[in-house]
VOLO-945259 format. One record per residue: residue in one letter; z negated, y negated, x of N, C-alpha, C in turn. Coordinates in pm, whole numbers, plus 50000, padded with zeros to 5 digits. Atoms other than C-alpha are relative to their C-alpha. Layout:
N
AZYXZYXZYX
...
END
This chain:
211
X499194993250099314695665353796500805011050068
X499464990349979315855701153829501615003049930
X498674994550031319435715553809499885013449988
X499914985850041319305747353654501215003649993
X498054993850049322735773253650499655013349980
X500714987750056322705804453498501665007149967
X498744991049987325485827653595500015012049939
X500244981950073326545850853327501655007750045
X499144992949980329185879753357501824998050019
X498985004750060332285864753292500944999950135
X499645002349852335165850153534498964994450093
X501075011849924333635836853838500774991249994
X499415010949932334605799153919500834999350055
X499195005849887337595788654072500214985749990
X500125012450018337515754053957499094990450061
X501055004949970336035726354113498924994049955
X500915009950060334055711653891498705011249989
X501644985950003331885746553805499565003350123
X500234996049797332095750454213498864989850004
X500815010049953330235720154251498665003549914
X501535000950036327355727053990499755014850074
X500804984749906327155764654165499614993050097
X500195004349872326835746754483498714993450024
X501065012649998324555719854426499095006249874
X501044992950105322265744454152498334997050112
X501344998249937318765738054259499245016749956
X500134984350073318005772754030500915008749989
X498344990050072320815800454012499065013249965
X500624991150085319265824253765501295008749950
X499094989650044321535855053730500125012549922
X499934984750105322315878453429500115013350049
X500284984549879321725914753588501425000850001
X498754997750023325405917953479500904992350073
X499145008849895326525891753710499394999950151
X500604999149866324085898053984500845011450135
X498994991049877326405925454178500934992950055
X498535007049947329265900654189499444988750097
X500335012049927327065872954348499385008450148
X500484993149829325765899754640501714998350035
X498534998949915329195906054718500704989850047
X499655015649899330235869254766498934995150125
X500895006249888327205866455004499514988449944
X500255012150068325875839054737498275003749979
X501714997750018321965836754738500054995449876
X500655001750170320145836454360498474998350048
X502035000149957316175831454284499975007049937
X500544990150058316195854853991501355007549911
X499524990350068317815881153809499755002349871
X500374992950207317515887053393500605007649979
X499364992850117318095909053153499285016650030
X501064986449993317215948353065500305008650103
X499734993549823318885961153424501185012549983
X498444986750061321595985253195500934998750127
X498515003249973324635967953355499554997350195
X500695002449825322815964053741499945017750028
X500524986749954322955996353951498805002050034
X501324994149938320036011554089499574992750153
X500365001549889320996005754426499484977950002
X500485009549995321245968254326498044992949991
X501175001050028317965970454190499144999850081
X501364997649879316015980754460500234991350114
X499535013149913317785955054686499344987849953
X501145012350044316915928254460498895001149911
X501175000050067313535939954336499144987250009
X500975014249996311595908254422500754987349929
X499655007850062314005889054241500235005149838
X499694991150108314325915853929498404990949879
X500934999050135312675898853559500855009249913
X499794986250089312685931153359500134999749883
X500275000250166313075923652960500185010949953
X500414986350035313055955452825501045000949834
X499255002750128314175941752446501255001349972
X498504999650061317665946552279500414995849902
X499535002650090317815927352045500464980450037
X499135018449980319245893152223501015008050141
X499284998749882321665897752501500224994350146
X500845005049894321495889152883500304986749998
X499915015449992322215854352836499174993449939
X501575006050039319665846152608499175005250039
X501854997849942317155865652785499774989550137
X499785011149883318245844753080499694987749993
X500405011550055318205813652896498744997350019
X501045002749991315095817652809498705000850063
X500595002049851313605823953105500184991350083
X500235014249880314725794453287499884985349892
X500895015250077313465770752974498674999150029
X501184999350003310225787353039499814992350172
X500295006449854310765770753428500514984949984
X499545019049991312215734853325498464992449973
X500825008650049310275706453308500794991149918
X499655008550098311335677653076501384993750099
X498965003649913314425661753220501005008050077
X499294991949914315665692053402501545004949884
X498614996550014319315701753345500435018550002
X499074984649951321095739153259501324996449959
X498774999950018324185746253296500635015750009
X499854985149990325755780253240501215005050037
X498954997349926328695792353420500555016749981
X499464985449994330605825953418500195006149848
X500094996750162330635823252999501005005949959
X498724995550059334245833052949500775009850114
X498954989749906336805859253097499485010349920
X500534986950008336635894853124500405006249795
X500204993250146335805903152762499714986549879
X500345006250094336685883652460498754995149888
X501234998650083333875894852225498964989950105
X501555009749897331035881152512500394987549986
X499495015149999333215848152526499464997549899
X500375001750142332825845952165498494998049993
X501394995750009329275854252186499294985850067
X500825012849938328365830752442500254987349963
X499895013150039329665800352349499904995949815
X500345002450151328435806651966498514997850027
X501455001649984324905807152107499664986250042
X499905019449982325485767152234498654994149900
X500535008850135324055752351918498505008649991
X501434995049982320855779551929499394994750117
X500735006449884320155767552271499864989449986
X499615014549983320785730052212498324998249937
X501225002950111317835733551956498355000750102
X500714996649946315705745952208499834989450188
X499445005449899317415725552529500704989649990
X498725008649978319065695252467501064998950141
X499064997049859322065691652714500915009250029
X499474983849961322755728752754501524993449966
X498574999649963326655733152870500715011250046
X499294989049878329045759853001500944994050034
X498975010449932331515744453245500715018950001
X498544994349986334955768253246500954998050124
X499535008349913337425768853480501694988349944
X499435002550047339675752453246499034979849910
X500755010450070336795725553027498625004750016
X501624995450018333325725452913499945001249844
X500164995050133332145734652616498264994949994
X501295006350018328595713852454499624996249877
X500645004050133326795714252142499474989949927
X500245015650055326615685651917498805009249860
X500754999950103323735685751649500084989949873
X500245011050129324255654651492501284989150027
X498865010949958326655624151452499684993950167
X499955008449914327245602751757501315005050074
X498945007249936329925589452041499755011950133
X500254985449884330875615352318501544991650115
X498565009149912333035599252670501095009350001
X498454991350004336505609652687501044994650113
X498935005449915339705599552872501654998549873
X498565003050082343275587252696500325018950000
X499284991349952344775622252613499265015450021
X500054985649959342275645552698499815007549839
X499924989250104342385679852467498254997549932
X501604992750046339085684652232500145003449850
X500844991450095338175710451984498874999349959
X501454998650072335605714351736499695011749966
X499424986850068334585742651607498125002649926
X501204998350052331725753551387499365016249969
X500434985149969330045785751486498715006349890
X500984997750023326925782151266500665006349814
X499115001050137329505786750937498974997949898
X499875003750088327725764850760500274994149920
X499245013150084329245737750497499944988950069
X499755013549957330325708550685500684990050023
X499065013849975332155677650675499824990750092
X499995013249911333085655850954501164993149978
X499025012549944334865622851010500054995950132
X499915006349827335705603651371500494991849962
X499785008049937336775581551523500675002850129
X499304993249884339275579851841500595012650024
X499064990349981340975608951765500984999249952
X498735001549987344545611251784499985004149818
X499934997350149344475628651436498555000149928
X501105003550059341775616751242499155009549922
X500704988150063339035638851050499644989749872
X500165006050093338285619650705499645011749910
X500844995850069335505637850550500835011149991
X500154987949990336725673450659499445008149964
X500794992650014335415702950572500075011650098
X499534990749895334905728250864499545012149972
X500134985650097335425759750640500255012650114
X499184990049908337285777550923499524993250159
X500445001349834336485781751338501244992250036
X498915005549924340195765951419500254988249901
X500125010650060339695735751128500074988650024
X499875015349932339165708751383500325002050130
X499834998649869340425723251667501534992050096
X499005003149980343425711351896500274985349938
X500015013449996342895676451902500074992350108
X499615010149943343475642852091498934992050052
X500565011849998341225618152231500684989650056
X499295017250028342545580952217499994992350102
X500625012649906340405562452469498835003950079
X501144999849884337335561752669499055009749897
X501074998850093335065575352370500635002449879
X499555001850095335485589452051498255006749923
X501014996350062332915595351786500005010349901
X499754990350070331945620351503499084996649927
X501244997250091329875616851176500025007949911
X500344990250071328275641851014499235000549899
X500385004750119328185641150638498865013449943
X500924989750042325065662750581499325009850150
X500504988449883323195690050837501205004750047
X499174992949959325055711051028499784997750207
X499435006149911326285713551407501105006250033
X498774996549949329305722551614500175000250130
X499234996749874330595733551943500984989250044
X499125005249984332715711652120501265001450124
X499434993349893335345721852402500994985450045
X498785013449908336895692952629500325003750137
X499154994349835339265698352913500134987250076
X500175007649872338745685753269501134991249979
X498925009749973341015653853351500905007650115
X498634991449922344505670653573499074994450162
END
């Protein structure tokens, strides 16, 4: 089983927890847009995505043997990235996507609304922060927690959905998550809290590291 990481533009890492999956990445697949910042740390990659806009020239010709060229404009370098290192997993293998937030609000936004498109395609998929992680739920079920820690919901796909739980400090009783900040700024209780979901739908979920 492979560890995929897929460094997009964003802050880099200072946290340890995203340190450790950079570290220990068996794949580091880099958005052209993040590939200048990883020469300059002296950080080795295997490949490069996206349409090469946001990559200089000189980068380019440096890392030509690692350069996949997409050409298209109508997804952005994170899903071209994406989906270039689904086309290298095997069954079991792990991504994880790093560098999702900072810099520029809008991209934040962007990237962590695309969660729930990847999930469909990737179960698992994650972006670790240097603050939490953030991981797409599709359907009801039980997610681990700690007494205390923070978690948000949030529903990016806006479409009609009601949830209930379990183990959260303030309870959800057949909600409706009309609005992105609806279930956000919440509690977990205990070791585990759950979520059911009254009809289709999915949701984003954002939980912060233990202190």
């Amino acid at each position: 089983m492979k560890h995929y990481v897929i460094m997009a533009a964003g802050d880099f890492p200072v946290h340890p927890i995203p340190l450790k999956a950079l570290n220990e990445a068996d794949v580091l697949v880099a958005c052209d847009s993040a590939a200048a910042g990883l020469v300059k740390r002296n950080l080795s990659f295997d490949y490069v995505v996206g349409d090469m806009d946001s990559l200089g020239k000189e980068y380019q010709e440096q890392l030509k043997d690692k350069l996949v060229h997409i050409r298209e404009q109508d997804t952005n370098d994170l899903q071209k990235a994406f989906h270039f290192t689904t086309s290298l997993c095997a069954p079991g293998d792990r991504i994880t996507i790093l560098g999702a937030a900072g810099k520029r609000e809008d991209h934040t936004i962007a990237n962590i609304s695309l969660l729930t498109d990847f999930a469909k395609v990737h179960p698992g998929i994650r972006i670790l922060t240097d603050t939490g992680i953030f991981f797409p739920v599709l359907g009801s079920g039980e997610f681990p927690s700690f007494p205390g820690q923070a978690i948000s919901i949030f529903n990016p796909g806006c479409r009609q959905l009601y949830l209930s739980s379990r183990g959260l400090e303030y309870p959800l009783d057949h909600l409706e998550l009309s609005k992105w900040w609806t279930a956000s700024l919440n509690r977990a209780q205990g070791d585990c809290f759950s979520l059911l979901f009254e009809g289709e739908g999915e949701v984003v979920i954002f939980a912060v590291y233990p202190d």
